[in-house]
N, C-alpha and C positions, 0 to 999 in steps of 0.2 A: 385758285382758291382752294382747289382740295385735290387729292391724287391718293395714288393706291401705289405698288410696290412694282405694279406691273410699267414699262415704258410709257410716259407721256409729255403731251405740252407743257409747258409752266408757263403756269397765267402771270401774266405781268403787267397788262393795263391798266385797270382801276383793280388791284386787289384787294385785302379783306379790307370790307368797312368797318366792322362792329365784332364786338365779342361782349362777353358779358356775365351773365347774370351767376351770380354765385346763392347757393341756396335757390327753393323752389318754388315754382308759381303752379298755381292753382287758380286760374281766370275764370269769373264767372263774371258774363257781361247781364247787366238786365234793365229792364226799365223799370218806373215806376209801380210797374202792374205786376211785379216779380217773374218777369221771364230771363231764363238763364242759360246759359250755355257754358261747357266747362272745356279747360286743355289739359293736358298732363301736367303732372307734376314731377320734379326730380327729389333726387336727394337731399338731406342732411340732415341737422341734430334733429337727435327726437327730444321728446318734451313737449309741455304746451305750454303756450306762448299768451293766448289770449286771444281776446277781441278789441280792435280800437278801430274808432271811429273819427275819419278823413272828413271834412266837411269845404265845401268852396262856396263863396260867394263875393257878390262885388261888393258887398259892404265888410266883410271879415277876412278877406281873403283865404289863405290855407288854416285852417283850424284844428287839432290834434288832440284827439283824449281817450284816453290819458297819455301822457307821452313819453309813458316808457312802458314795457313788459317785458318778463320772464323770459329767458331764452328758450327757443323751442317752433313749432309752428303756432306762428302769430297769421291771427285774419284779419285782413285790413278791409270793411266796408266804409267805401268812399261814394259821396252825395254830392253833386252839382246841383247848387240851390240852382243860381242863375246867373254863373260867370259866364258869360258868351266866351269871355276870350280864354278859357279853359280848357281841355280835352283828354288832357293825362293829370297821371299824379306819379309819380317814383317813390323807391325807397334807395336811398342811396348811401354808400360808404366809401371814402378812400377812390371817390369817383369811380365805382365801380357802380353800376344799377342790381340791385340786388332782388326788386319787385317793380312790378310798373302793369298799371293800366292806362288803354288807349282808349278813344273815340266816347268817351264822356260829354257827351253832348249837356248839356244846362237843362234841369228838369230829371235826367236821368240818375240811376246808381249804379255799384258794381261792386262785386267781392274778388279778392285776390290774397292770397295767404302766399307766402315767404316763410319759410326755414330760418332763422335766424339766431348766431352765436349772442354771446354776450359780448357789446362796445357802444360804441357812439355814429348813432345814424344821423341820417336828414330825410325827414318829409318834401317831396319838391311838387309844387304845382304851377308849372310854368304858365305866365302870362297872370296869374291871380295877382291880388294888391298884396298881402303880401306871401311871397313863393314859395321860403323856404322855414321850415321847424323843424328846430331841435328834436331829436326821440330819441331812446336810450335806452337797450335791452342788458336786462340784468346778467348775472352767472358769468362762466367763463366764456374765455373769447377760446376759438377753434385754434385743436395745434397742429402747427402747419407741419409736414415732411419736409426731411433733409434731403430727397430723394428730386433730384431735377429733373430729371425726366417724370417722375409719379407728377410732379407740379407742369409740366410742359401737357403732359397729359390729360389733365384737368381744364388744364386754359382753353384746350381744344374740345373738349366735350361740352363747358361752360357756353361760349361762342355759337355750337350747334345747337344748344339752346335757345341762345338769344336770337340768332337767324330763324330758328323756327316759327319763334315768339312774334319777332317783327312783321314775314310773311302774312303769321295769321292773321294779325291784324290789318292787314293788307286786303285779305280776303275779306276782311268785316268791312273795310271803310268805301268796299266798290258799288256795295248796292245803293248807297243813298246815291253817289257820282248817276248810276244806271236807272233809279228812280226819277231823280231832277231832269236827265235827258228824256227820258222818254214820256215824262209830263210835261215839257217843251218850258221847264222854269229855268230860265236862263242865270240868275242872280247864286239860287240854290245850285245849280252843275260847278260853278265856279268856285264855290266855297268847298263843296266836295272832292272839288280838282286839287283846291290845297290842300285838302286834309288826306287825302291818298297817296300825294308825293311821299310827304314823309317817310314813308314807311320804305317805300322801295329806295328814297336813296341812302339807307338804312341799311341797305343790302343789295344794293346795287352792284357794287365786285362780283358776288356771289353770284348773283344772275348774270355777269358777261362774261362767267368762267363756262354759260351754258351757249355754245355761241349760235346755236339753231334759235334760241330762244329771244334772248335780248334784245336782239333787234327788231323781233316784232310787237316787242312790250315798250322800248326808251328809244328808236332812232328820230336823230333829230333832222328836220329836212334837208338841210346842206351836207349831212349824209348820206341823202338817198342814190343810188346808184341806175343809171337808165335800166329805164325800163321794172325796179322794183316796187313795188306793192309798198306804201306806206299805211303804217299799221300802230297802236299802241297810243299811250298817253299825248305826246304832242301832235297830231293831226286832229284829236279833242282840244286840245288846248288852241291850235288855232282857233279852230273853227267860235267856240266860246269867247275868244279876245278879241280878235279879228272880223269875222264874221259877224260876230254877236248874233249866231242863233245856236237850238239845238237839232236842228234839223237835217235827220240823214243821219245821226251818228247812231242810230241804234244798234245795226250792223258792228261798228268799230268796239261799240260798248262790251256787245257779245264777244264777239275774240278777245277783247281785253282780260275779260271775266276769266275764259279758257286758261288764254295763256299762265293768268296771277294765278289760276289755281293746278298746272302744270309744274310750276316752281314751286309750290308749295309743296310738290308731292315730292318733286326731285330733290328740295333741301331737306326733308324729314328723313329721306333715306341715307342722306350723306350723314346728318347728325345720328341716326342709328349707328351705320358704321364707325363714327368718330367713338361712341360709345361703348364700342363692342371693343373696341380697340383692335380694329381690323389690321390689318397687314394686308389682306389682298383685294378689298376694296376700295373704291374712292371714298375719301374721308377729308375732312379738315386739318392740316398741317402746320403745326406752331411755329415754323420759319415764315411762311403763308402769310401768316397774322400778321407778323413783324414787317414783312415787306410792303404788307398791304396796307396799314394804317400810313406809310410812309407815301405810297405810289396815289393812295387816296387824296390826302392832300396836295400835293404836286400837282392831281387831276381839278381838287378845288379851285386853283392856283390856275389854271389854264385856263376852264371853262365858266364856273361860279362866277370868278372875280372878273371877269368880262363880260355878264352878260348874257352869257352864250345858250344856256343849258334853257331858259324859260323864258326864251324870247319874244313870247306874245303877250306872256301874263307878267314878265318881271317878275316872278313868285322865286327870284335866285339866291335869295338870302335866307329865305325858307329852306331853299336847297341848302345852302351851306354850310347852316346851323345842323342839320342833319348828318353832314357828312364828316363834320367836327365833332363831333356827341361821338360817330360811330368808331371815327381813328380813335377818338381819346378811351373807349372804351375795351378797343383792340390790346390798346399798350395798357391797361387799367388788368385785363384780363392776363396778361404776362408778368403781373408785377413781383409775385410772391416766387416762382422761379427765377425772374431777374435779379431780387435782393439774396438769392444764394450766386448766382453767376457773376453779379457785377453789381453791389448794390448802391453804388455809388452815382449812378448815371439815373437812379428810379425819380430821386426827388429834385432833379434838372427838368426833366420832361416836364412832372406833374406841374411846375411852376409854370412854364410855357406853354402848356395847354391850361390852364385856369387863368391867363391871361390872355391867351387867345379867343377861349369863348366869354372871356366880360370883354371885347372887341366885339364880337359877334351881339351877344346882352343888350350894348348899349344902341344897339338899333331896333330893339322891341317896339312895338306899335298896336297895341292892343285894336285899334279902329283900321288893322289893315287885315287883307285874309292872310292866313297863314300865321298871321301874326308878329311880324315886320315889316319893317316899310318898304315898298315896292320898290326895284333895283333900280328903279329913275330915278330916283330920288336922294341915292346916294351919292355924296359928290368925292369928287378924285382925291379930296383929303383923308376920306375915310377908308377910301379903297385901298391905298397906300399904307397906311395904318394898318388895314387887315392882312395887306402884303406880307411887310415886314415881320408881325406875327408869325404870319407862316412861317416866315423861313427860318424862323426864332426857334418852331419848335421840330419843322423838317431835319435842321442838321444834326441835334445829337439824337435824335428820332432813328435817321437814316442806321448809326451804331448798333442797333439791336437787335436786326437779323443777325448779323455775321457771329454777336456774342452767342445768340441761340442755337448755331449752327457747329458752334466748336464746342458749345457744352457735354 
């Protein structure tokens, strides 16, 4: 997932998941009662942009006003009247996520500001009635460099953003999991359970490039090795599905907590480096991305589409919906180097992945956790169908290291 100049392994497992965000966030989560907490912001245009107001509910669903602003930093305060099956909102372009808040619970609010050129956006509130709005920033759009490497260079700084981003929210969505366990509410741990996956198989590559780490955050038990300590997400997920209690896990709770916030530390350093544009640190590598949105899927492909990954809770589609957003977002974040390297191969891809996740779409299930319907339930016609997807968008997918690599 990332290397430095000095000799090392090359990760080839599950590689990069996600890359991303272009322009910059500025996260303030809060509730009702105005409490806030803020992350760093990155670069770009200056200007101001404004203020517009996100609004969700089950009678409106995504709502937008006004829906368009000035180029520049725009603030986006977004309000969960009462969409249960709501949690985020995006800014999006060109499938790239360009601002995004997490863990919006119904009842709550949140501010998030974005850097933004002037073009044609989309508001997206996944699971709302309805998800997605037009928005529309004025002025000029950003001029891109003729320079491939300046743009390879970007994609990878862009990326350790969005891994940062992800993690954080990772780090946010543990305490309710750790509250519901250790108030013995069985119903509330579960819904926590899925609202936490997300995020890591988000960045999940990233974490099994850490290999002390990983396995004490995701191993799953048919990988335990005699005599190994199981640790991490699934031995809660048993216990919750299985078991049906929460009893005992506080321990596993606490290490979980640890380890998500050990990744944390270690992915913000890697994303420094990417930033510094190091040479003799570990850093993120744009060949990395390329291989890893590819090697990502393939891992969808093995484990998701079988079943395999969330065995107790069926919460696999959940999975996979994630792990799809992360590739597509990988190659989303190469794309403005690839239209100088090869630009012919960009709008192949984007077809096959915008048809791969309305495969993934149409198993939404707003009355399920996660917010799709539980992997039992999907039948072998569909599986097949997300199959063939895949492999629709793995093959000319697979193309785009090697063009990055001769660039």
């Amino acid at each position: 997932m990332h290397r430095s100049s000095r000799p090392a392994p090359r990760i080839t497992s599950r590689a990069i998941l996600v890359a991303g965000l272009t322009g910059a966030l500025l996260l303030t989560g809060c509730s009702s009662s105005g409490d806030a907490s803020k992350s760093d912001a990155t670069s770009g245009p200056s200007g101001k942009g404004g203020t517009v107001e996100i609004k969700v509910s089950e009678a409106d669903g995504c709502t937008v006003s006004p829906d368009t602003a000035p180029a520049g930093a725009i603030t986006f305060h977004v309000t969960n009247v009462d969409a249960a099956g709501v949690t985020e909102v995006e800014v999006v372009s060109d499938q790239r996520i360009r601002g995004e808040k997490e863990n919006l619970a119904p009842g709550f609010d949140a501010t998030f500001s974005s850097k933004l050129d002037g073009g044609k956006y989309e508001i997206y509130c996944p699971g709302a009635s309805t998800e997605k709005v037009p928005f529309t920033v004025t002025g000029k759009a950003a001029k891109t460099s003729d320079n491939v490497q300046t743009l390879l260079q970007e994609a990878t700084v862009q990326y350790g953003d969005y891994i940062s981003t992800q993690v954080d929210s990772l780090v946010e969505a543990l305490p309710a999991l750790d509250d519901a366990i250790k108030a013995g509410n069985l119903e509330a741990a579960k819904k926590a359970y899925a609202a936490a996956r997300v995020f890591y198989e988000k960045i999940e590559p990233v974490a099994e490039s850490f290999g002390d780490l990983d396995p004490d955050i995701d191993l799953r038990e048919g990988d335990l090795e005699a005599g190994q300590k199981w640790t991490g997400f699934h031995p809660i997920e048993k216990a919750l599905w299985i078991d049906g209690s929460t009893e005992g896990l506080g321990d596993l709770m606490d290490k979980l907590t640890t380890d998500v916030k050990d990744l944390q530390s270690r992915t913000k350093k890697l994303a420094t480096n990417t930033a510094a544009d190091s040479k003799t640190e570990d850093r993120y590598q744009p060949d990395e991305i390329a291989n890893g949105a590819v090697s990502l899927l393939d891992e969808v492909q093995k484990s998701k589409i079988t079943g395999e990954e969330e065995a107790y809770s069926h919460l696999d589609i959940v999975d996979f919906q994630a792990n799809v957003e992360g590739s597509m977002q990988a190659f989303a974040t190469l794309k403005p180097a690839l239209d100088k390297i090869d630009a012919s191969i960009v709008p192949t891809i984007s077809t096959k992945f915008d048809e791969l996740m309305s495969g993934v779409e149409a198993l939404k299930d707003p009355a399920s956790l996660g917010g799709y319907v539980s992997y039992d339930k999907v039948t072998d016609a569909q599986k097949k169908s997300l199959t063939d997807a895949l492999l629709a968008v793995i093959e000319p997918l697979s193309d785009v290291s090697s063009k990055i690599a001769s660039a």
